[in-house]
N, C-alpha and C positions, 0 to 999 in steps of 0.2 A: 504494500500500500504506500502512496505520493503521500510527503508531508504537505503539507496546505499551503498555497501559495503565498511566495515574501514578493516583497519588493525589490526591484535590482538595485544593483547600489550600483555607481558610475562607471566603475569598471567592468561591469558586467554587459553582454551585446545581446540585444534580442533579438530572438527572430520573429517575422512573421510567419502568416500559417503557409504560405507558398513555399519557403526555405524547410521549414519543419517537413513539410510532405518530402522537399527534395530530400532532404535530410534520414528520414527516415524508409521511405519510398511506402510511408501510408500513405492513402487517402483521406481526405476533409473529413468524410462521416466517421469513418473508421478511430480516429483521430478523439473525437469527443466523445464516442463510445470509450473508448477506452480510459479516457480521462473521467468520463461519468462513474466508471466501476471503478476508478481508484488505480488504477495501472499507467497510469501517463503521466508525465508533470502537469500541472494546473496551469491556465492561462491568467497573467497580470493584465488588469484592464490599463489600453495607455489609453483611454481616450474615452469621447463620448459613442465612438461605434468603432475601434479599434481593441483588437487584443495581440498578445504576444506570449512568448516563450522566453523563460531563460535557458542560451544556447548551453551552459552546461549541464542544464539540467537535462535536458533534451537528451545532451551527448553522452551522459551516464545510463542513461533510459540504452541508447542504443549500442552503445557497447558491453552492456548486461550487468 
């Protein structure tokens, strides 16, 4: 199970969800499915209709 999403701190790079799919080679649904049950990193909201990833979080999701 994903800890609950932090905030990045400066040094940290996000990704969006196009980089995450390239990233991972999921797909969009696939993607919040998995985050819904707890197996994905959680998305930071940056915005009023934006969200993102943090890229290590991501990168530890996918290299196990």
């Amino acid at each position: 199970m994903t800890s609950p999403p932090t905030a990045a701190t400066p040094h940290q790079r996000i990704l969006r969800l196009p980089e995450v799919c390239a990233l991972t080679g999921l797909g969009r649904s696939f993607i919040y499915q998995l985050q819904a049950e707890g197996c994905f990193p959680q998305r930071i909201k940056l915005g009023a209709r934006a969200v993102g990833w943090i890229e290590e979080e991501v990168q530890k999701m996918v290299d196990g």
